[in-house]
N, C-alpha and C positions, 0 to 999 in steps of 0.2 A: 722539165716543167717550166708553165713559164711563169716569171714572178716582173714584179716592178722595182727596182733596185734603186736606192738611193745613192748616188754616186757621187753628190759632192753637195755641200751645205752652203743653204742661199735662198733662192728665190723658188718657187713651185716651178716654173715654167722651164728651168734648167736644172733642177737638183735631180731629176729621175730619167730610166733610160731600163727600158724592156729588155730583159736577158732573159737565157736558155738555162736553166740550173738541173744537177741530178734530182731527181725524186726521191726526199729523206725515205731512209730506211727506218721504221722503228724499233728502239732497242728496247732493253727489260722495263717490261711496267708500260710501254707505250704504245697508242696506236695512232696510225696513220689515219687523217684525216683528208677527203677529197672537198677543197672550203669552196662554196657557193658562193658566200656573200662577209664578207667584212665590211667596216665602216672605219672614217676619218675622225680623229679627235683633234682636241686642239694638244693634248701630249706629242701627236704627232706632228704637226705643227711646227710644235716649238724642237723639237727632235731634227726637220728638216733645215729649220731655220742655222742647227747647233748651239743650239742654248745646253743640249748636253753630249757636247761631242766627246769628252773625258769616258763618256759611259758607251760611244759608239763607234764604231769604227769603221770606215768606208773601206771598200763598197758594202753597205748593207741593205737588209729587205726589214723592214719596219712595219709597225701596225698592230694593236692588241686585241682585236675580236675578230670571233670567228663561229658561223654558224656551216656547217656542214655535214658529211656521211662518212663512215668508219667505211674503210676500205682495205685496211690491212691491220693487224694486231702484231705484238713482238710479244717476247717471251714472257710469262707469266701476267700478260693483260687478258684477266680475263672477266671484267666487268661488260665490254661490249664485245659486241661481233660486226662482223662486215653485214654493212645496210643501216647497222641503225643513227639516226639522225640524233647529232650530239651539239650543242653550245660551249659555249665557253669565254673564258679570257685569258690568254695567252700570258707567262711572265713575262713581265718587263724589264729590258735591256738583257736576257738571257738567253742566244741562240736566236733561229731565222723567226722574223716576223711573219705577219700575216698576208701582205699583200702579193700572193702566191695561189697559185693551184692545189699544193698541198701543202699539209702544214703537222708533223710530228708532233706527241704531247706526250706528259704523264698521265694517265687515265687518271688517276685519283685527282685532276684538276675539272674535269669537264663532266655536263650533265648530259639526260638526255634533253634534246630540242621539247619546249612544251609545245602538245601537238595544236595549240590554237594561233601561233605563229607561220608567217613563212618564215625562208631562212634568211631573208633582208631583214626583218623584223628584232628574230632572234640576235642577227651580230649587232643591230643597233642599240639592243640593249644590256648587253653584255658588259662591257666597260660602265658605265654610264650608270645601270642597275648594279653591278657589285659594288660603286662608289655611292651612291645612294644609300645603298641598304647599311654599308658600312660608315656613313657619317651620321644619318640620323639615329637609327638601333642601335648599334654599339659602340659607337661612340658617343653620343650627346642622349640615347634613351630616350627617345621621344613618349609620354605620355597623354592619355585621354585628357582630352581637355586644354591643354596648353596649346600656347599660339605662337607658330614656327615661322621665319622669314627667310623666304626664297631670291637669292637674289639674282635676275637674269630667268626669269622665270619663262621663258618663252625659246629659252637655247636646250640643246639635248638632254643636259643634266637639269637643268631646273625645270625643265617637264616632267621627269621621271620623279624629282624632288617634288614636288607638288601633289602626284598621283598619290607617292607612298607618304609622303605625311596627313594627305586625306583618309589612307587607308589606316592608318594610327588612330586615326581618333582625336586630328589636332588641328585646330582655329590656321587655316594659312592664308599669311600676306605673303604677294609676289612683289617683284619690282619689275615692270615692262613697258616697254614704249603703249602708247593709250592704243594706236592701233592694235596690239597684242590682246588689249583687255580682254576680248569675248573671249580669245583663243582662251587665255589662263585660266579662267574663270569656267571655262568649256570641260578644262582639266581636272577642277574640284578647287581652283583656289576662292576664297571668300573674300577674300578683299587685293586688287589691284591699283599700285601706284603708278603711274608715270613719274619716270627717274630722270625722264627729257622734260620734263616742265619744271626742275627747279629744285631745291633742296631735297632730298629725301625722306632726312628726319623728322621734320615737322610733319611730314605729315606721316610718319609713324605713328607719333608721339598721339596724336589724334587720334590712333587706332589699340593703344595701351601695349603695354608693357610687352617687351619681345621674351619669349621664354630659349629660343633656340635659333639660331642666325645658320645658315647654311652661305656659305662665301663660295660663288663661281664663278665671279668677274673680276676680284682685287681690287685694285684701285685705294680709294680712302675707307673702304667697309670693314677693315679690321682695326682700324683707328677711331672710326667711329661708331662702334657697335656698342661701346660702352652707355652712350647718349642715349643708345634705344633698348637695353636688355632691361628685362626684371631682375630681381633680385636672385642672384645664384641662377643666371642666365648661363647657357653656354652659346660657343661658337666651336664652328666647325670651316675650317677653310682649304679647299680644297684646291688652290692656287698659289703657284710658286711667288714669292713676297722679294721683291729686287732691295728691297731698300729696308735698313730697320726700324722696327714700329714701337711707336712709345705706348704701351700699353699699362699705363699706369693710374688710368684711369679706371680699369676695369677691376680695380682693389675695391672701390667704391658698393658695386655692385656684387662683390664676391665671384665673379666671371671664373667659367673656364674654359680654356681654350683648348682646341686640338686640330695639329697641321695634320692630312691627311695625305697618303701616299698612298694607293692601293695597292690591294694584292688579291691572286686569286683564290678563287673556292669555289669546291663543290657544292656546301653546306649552301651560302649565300646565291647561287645560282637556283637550287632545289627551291628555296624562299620563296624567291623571285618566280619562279615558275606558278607555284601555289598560286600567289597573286593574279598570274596571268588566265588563270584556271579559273579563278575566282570569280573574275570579270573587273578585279580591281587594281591593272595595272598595264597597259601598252602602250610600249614606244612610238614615239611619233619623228617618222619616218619624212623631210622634206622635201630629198634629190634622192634619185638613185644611177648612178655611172657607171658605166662596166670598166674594169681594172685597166684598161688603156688610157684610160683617162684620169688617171691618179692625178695628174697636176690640174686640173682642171676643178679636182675633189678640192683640192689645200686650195685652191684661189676662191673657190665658192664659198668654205665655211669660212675665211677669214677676211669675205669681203671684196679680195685685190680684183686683178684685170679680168680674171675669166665673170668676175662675178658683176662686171656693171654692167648697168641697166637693169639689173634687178639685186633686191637686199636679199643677205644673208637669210638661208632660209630657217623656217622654224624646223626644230629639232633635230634631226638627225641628218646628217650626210654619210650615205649610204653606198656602197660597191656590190655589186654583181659579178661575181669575179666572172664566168663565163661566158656572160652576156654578148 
């Protein structure tokens, strides 16, 4: 099969390199998947870069989503069969990634594809919605009424952030460049900042008391979430933190905080599907590449050389593996 390997950690434009691999077998509990479509994260990103090269080992094959079709079963999988169209999110740093042909699993990780998806769709929101679903619901509990802060509201995860704390039942500000605004607001957010014209907080502060901070960008936002939470606010940050944060202001406020790492599930994908069924929840899809152009993917969502002449797109960058 063929996969994109990442061969050495650095820049998009030299870290990858098309190889010929066996076609995993799958063993007890697993079935083999024929993957359509994966997508690019900034995990992957920072993966290529070796911001965790301790957790990876070269050569490897990277990438946590995957939407595709059961094509083979191993011993006692017998939740699906061959044909049926499954999602999912792949463990991380555990065995061959996604950006492959095929891709082995535990069936008790994966769901089926919701049938109002394609399967671009589906892998774009696999990573992206099991991190959503898990930083606002069970981890900070979002409830009716309260008023959530999305920050980056116009990148993969704070669109997905945005859809589902509308579908909660909760007051949301975004933060996006002013061009963004229709877009977010397109999304179900109720009030958008421009975080390129100048302070952010004040003009939080303008908009009352932050009940729930979702962090996707880093930066000063968990330093300064204190300034803008309510009382017994939480935060949610879903961003690797380089440097330590004096958080001792958030005693003030009763603050709680929670770093988040995902993981996967069946549970939280079925969720997510509901949503999608519902009509209150789809990924927004900005590029789609077919898998030969993997470096082309990482310079697009982060910006670099493949991507000038035009910005960063909104939400998702997206792969076709067959294309």
């Amino acid at each position: 099969m063929r996969v994109m390997e990442l061969v050495r950690f650095g820049d998009a434009d030299t870290a990858f390199a098309t190889r010929q691999l066996p076609r995993p077998t799958p063993g007890p509990g697993q079935v083999l998947v024929r993957v359509e479509a994966t997508s690019v994260n900034p995990l992957d990103l920072q993966t290529r870069r070796g911001d965790y090269r301790d957790q990876v080992a070269l050569p490897a094959v990277i990438g946590s989503d995957v939407s595709g079709v059961v094509v083979e079963t191993g011993p006692g999988a017998g939740d699906f069969q061959p044909g049926d169209e499954v999602w999912y999110l792949a463990p991380i740093f555990a065995g061959q990634g996604t950006y492959a042909e095929y891709h082995a699993i535990d069936q008790a990780l994966i769901a089926r594809k919701p049938a109002g998806l394609s399967h671009v769709e589906a892998a774009g929101l696999a990573l992206v919605g099991v991190t959503v679903w898990e930083a606002l619901v069970e981890r900070a509990g979002v409830r009716v009424g309260e008023r959530v802060l999305v920050h980056g509201g116009a990148g993969g995860v704070g669109s997905v952030a945005i859809q589902l704390a509308s579908a909660l039942g909760a007051e949301v500000v975004t933060t996006a460049r002013a061009r963004d605004h229709e877009f977010v607001t397109g999304l179900g957010a109720d009030i958008a900042i421009d975080f390129s014209a100048g302070d952010y907080v004040p003009q939080v502060h303008a908009v009352g008391g932050i009940d729930v901070v979702l962090d996707t960008v880093g930066g000063d936002t968990l330093a300064r979430s204190p300034e803008i939470l309510a009382d017994r606010g939480r935060v949610v940050s879903i961003v690797d933190i380089p440097e330590p944060q004096n958080l001792l202001a958030a005693w003030g406020v009763n603050a709680t905080y929670h770093f988040l790492f995902v993981s996967p599930s069946r549970a939280k994908l079925a969720a997510l599907g509901r949503l999608v069924d519902q009509g209150k929840l789809r990924p927004v899809i900005g590029a789609v590449l077919p898998l030969s152009d993997i470096a082309q993917a990482h310079s697009l969502l982060e910006g670099g050389s493949a991507g000038e002449g035009r910005r960063r797109p909104r939400g998702k960058v997206a792969i076709a593996v067959h294309q």
